[in-house]
Structures are given as structure tokens and as C-alpha cells.
C-alpha positions in Angstrom: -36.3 54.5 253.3 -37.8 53.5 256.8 -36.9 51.6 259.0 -37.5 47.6 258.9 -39.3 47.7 262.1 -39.7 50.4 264.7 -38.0 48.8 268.4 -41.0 49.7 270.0 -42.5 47.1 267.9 -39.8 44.6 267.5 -40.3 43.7 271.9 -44.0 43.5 271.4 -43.5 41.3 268.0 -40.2 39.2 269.8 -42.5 37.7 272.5 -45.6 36.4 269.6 -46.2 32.9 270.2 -47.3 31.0 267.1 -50.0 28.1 267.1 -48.3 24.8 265.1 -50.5 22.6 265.2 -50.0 18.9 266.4 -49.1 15.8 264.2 -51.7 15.0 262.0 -53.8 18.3 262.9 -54.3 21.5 261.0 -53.8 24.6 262.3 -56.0 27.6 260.8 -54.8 28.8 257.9 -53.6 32.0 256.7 -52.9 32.6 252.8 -50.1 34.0 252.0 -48.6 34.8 248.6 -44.9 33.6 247.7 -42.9 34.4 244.7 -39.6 32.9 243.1 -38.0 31.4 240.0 -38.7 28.0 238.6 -36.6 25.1 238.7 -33.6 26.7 240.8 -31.8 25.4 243.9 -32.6 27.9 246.4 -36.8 27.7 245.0 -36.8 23.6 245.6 -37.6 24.2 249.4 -40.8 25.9 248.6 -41.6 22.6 246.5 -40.6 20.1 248.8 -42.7 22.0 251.5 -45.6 21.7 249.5 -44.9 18.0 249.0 -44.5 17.7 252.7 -47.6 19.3 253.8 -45.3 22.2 256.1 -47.2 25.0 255.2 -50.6 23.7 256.7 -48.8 23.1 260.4 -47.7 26.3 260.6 -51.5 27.7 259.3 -50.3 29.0 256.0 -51.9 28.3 252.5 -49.3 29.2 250.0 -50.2 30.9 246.4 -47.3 30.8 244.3 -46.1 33.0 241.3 -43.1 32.6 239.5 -40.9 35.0 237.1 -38.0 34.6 234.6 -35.6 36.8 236.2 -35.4 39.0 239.5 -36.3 41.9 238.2 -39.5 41.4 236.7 -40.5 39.6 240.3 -39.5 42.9 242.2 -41.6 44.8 240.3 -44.6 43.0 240.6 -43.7 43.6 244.4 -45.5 47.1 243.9 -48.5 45.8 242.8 -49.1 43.6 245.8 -48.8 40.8 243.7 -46.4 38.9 246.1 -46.0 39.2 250.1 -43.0 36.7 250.4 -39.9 35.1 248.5 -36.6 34.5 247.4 -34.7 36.1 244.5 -31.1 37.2 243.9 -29.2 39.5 245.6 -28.6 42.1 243.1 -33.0 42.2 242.5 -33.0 42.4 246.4 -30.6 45.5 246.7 -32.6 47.0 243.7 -35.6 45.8 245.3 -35.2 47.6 248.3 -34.2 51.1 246.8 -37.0 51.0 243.8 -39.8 49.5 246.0 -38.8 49.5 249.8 -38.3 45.1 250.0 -36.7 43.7 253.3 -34.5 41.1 253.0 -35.5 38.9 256.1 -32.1 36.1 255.5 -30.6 33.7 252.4 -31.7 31.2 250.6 -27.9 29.9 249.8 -24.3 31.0 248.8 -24.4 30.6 245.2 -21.2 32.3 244.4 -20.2 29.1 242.4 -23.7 29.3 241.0 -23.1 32.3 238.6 -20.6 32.2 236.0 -18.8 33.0 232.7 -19.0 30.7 230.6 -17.5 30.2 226.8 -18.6 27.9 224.1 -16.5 24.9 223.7 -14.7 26.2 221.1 -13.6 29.4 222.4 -13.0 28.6 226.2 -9.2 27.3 226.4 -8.3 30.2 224.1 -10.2 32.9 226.7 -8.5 30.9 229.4 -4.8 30.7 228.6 -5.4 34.4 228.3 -8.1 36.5 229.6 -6.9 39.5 228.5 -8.5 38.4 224.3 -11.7 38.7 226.0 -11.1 42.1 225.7 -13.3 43.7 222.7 -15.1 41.2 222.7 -19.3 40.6 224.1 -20.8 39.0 226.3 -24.6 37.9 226.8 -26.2 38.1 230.2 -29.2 39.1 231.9 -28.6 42.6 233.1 -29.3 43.6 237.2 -29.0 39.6 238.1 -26.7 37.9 240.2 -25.2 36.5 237.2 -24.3 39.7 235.7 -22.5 40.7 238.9 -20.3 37.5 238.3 -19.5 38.6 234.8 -18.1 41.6 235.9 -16.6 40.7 239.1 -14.6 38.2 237.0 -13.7 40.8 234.4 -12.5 43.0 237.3 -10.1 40.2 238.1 -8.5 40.0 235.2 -7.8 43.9 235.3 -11.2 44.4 232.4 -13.7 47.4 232.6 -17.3 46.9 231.6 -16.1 49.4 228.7 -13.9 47.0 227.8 -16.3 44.8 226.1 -19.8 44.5 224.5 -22.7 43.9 227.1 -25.7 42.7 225.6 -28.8 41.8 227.7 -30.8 38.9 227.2 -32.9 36.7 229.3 -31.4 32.9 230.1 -33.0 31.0 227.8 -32.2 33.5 225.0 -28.4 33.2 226.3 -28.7 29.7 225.9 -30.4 29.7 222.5 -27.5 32.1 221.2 -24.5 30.2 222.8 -25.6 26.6 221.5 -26.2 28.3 217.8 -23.0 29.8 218.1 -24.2 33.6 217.8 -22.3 34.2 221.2 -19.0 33.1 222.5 -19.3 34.7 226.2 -22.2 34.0 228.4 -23.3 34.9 232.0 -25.1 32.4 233.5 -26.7 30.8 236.6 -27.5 27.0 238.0 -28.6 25.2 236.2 -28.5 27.2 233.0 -25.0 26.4 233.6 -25.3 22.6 233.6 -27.8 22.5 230.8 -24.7 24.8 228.3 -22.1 22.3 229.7 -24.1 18.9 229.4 -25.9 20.4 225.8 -23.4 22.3 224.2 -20.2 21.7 225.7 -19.7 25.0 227.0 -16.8 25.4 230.0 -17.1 27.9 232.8 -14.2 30.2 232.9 -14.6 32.3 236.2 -17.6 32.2 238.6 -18.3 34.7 241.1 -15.8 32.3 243.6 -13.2 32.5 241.6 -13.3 35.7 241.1 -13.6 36.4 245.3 -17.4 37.5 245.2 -19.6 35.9 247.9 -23.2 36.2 245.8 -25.9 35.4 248.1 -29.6 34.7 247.1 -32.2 36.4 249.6 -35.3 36.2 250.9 -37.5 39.4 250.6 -40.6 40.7 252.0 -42.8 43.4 251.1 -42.6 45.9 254.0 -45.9 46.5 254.1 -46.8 43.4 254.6 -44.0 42.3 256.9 -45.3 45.2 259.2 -49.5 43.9 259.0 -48.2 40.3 259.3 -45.1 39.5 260.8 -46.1 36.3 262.4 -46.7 35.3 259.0 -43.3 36.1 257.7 -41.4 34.2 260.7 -43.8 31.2 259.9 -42.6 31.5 256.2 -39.3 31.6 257.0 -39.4 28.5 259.6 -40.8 26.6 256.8 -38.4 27.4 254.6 -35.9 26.5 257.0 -37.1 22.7 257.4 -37.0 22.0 254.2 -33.5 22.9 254.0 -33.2 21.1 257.3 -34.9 18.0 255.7 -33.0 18.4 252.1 -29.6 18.0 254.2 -30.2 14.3 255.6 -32.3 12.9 252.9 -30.2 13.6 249.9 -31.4 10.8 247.7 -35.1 12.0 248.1 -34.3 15.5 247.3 -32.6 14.5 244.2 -35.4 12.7 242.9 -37.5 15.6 243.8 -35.4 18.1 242.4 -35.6 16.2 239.0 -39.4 16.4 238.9 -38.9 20.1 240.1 -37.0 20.9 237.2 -38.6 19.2 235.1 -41.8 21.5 235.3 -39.8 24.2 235.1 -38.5 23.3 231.7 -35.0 22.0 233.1 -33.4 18.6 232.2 -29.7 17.8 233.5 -28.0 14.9 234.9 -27.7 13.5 238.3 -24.3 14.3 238.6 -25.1 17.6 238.1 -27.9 17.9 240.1 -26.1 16.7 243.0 -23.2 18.9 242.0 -26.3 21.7 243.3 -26.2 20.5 246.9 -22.3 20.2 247.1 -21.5 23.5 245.6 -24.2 25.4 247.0 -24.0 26.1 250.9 -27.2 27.0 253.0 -28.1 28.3 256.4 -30.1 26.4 259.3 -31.7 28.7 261.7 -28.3 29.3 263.4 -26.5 29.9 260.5 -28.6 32.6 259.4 -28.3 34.3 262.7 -24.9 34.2 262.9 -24.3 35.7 259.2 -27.1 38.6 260.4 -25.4 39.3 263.4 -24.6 43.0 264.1 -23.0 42.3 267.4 -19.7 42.7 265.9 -18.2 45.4 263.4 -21.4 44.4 260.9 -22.9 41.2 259.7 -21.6 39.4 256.9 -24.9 39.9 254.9 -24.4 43.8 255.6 -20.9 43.3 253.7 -22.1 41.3 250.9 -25.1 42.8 250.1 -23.4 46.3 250.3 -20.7 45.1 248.2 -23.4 43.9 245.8 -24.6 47.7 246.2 -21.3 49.3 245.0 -21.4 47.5 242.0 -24.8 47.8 241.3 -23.8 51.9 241.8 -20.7 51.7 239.9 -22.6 50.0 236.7 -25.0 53.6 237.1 -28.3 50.9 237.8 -28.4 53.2 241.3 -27.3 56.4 242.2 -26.2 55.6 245.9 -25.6 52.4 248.3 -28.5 51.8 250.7 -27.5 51.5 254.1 -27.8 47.8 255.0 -29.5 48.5 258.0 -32.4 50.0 256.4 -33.4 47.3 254.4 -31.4 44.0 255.9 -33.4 42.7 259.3 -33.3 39.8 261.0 -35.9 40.4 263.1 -38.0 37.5 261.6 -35.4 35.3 262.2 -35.4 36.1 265.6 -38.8 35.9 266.5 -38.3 32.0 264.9 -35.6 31.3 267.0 -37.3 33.2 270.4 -40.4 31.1 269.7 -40.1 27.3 271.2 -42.3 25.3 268.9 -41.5 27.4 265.8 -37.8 27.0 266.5 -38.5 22.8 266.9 -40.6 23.1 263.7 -37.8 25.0 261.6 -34.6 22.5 263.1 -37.0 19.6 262.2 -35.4 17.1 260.1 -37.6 14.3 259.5 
């Protein structure tokens, strides 16, 4: 796999300027194609954007698609069918080897995000004693963040992946079998997880925190395209950025807007959980993501992460060797937000 950018490029690309245009003006406008999953946490920035009329100041015209699962998004990645967008980390490492993605940064730490959860009247029992779970299966979505949780929590309580039953199933199928009671053990992610507790009384047994797994969610490009437009990318990302920025002071708002967010995507929970999305659920301004990207050091923490994500992606057999970070993980992008003045002002914009 090549390079993210050659450094011949990356001073030429550093030193861009971008045209935002002025309050109340529009700036021309460049489309650009942006996929991610419906009615999830780390996807409600692309809506509130689109509420907010961001994408227009920066000269982008957004054309969204949206997928079930990660891995059906990355491989509609080799068909061009997407230039930009956010997905799990365990798509983006796969991603990356199968169809040569960048991950350009994170949408969020959603460690607490993916979980084990067992039906209401199972959970205490698995609980008191983890070690029954043995012989027994377990329903997830295979190659997804949430399936790394499952088995990061099983390698916690000393279990192999041989040790039980994996069956694969997409979320809503998960869902479907847990509340009919044709599955005891599911892997899930937010807000699938809120929906089996709220619905079905379902209790989380291990997420990927407890069990000491950092699961990020990333943001991807197409290198391809990252390489023909890269002003583009650092304009999506800056955007993105905002409406985190914008999310973190004007909770109430987002709330609402969440709700109607999740409501097109076929997702109905409470307000307590929907704020319990923002508290468990850290994200990363402009300077946060530069700081977990840094290489300065012995390695950024998204190297780490993602190449622990990579080992177990390995050891399940889904890859036959761990990609070195440094081919696939840039923040270059970043960068050339943070280098530029008024892009930098645009993504640390709260209001």
C-alpha cells in the first residue's frame, strides 16, 4: 500500500489557502460525496451541518449515502460511490487493506458504545459468572466495532472465540432475535443498545471499556480522491469539526435534533438515553485530534488503537497481516485545517 501523501506534496498542499466565504455569502461550491450510517452519534454532525447551512461556507454541496453496517460502506468505496465519511474502526482497518481508505481522524471514542449484552432473563446469571457463557452463542455483526467488543470482553474473562457459537447477523436482525427470545447473547452498538434495554429489558454485561478496548470510529477517505482533492477533504473535515464544536455548548438543541435524526433513521429512545450519547461518548476538537495523531513521540494513540484493532482483526483470520499505521493513518488533513487561518476559525466555531 502507498503512501497517504508523498512529502513533496504534503509542503505544497500545507500552505493551500481555502476561500470561506463571509456571513451570509456563498462561496463556490464543490460537490462532494459523503457516506455513513443512519441515526448514530458520531453521523449526527453531518446532519446538524446540513441544518446549519456549513457546508455551503466552506463551498461544498454534500450528496449523502448511507449503509447498514461498515462493511457494505467500504465496499462501495471501490466503486467510487463515496469520496468522504465516517465508519468504524474495524471497516476502516479492513478498509484500508481491501481497498487502500485513509483514515484522516475520529469521529468519537465509543468504547462504551459497543457491548455484550444479555436478555433480561439471562444477564445476572452470565454476570455472577462469566465463565457459563462458555458453549454458548452469541449474535453480532461480524468485522464491526461491535464484534471487536464481543471478543475483547470474552478475552477478559479468559474465553476464546472457539469457545462459543458466533453467529452473524445485521443489527436489526440481532434485535429481532433477542426481543423474541431466539438469542440470549448479543453484540451491539449505540443506540441499538438503548433500544434492547428500553424495549426488551436487556442489560449490558461488558462493553469494549470494560473490557480495556479504546474502540474508536474514523473518518475515511478514498485515496484517490484525497490525492485529486485534498482541499476538499480538510474542508470536510473542518466542517465536521464545528458541528462537534457547536454540539458541545448547545446540548439542548442537539438533543432535539438528534431525536429527529433518529427518528428518520428508524431509531426511537428516550431522552435519558439520548443524552446518555453525549456523556458516554468523548470527541475531538481540532486540537484533540492532533494531539491523538501525533507521531512526535513513540507513536500516536490512533496508531496504537487502530493497530490493536488490526491484531484482532488478524487473529479472528478476517486479514492475513497488520498494516502499518503509517501507511494508511494521516493527519495531514488535519493539518492543513489547523495551518489554514480562516478554516481553523471556521472548524473552532461554536455558534
Amino acid at each position: 500500500m502507498k503512501n497517504a501523501l508523498r512529502k513533496s506534496t504534503i509542503g505544497v498542499l500545507l500552505g493551500a489557502a481555502f476561500a470561506i466565504a463571509a456571513p451570509g455569502a456563498r462561496a463556490q461550491v464543490a460537490e462532494i460525496k459523503v457516506s455513513y450510517q443512519p441515526a448514530l452519534y458520531w453521523a449526527l454532525p453531518f446532519y446538524v451541518a446540513t441544518e446549519k447551512g456549513w457546508w455551503a461556507e466552506v463551498g461544498l454541496k454534500p450528496v449523502f449515502s448511507t449503509f447498514p453496517a461498515g462493511v457494505p460502506q467500504i465496499a462501495a468505496s471501490a466503486s467510487k460511490s463515496w469520496d468522504v465519511g465516517g465508519t468504524g474502526s474495524v471497516p476502516a482497518v479492513l478498509g484500508a487493506v481491501r481497498y487502500n481508505l485513509l483514515t484522516i481522524g475520529l469521529t468519537n471514542d465509543e468504547s462504551v458504545g459497543n457491548a455484550l449484552l444479555a436478555t433480561a432473563a439471562k444477564a445476572d446469571a452470565f454476570m455472577k459468572n462469566p465463565q457459563s457463557i462458555k458453549g454458548q452463542t452469541i449474535v453480532l455483526t461480524a468485522n464491526s466495532t461491535g464484534d471487536y467488543a464481543v471478543q475483547s470482553c470474552l478475552a477478559r474473562w479468559g474465553l476464546k472465540k472457539t469457545d462459543v457459537t458466533i453467529k452473524s447477523m445485521g443489527q436489526a436482525e440481532i434485535i429481532s432475535a433477542m426481543s423474541s427470545n431466539n438469542a440470549d447473547l448479543g453484540g451491539l452498538w449505540a443506540p441499538n443498545i438503548y433500544t434492547m434495554e428500553e424495549k426488551a429489558g436487556a442489560k449490558v454485561i461488558c462493553s469494549g471499556k470494560d473490557a480495556g478496548a479504546i474502540v474508536p470510529g474514523a473518518l475515511v477517505a478514498r485515496s484517490e480522491y484525497a490525492k485529486e482533492q485534498p482541499q476538499n477533504v480538510a474542508k470536510f473535515l473542518a466542517v465536521y469539526l464545528r458541528a462537534w464544536k457547536w454540539m458541545g455548548t448547545h446540548r439542548a438543541e442537539s438533543v432535539a435534533m438528534m431525536k429527529k435524526f433518529y427518528d428518520v433513521g428508524g431509531v426511537s429512545i428516550s431522552n435519558v438515553s439520548m443524552n446518555k450519547e453525549f456523556d458516554t461518548r468523548p470527541v475531538y476538537d481540532l486540537a484533540g485530534q492532533l494531539k491523538v495523531m501525533n507521531r512526535a513521540a513513540a507513536g500516536s494513540d490512533v496508531d496504537k488503537w487502530m493497530t490493536q484493532i488490526a491484531e484482532f482483526m488478524k487473529s479472528t483470520g478476517t486479514m492475513p497481516e497488520v498494516p502499518q499505521a503509517a501507511k494508511y493513518i494521516t493527519d495531514d488533513f488535519m493539518k492543513m485545517v489547523d495551518k489554514d487561518p480562516k478554516l481553523k476559525a471556521f472548524a473552532n466555531q461554536s455558534n
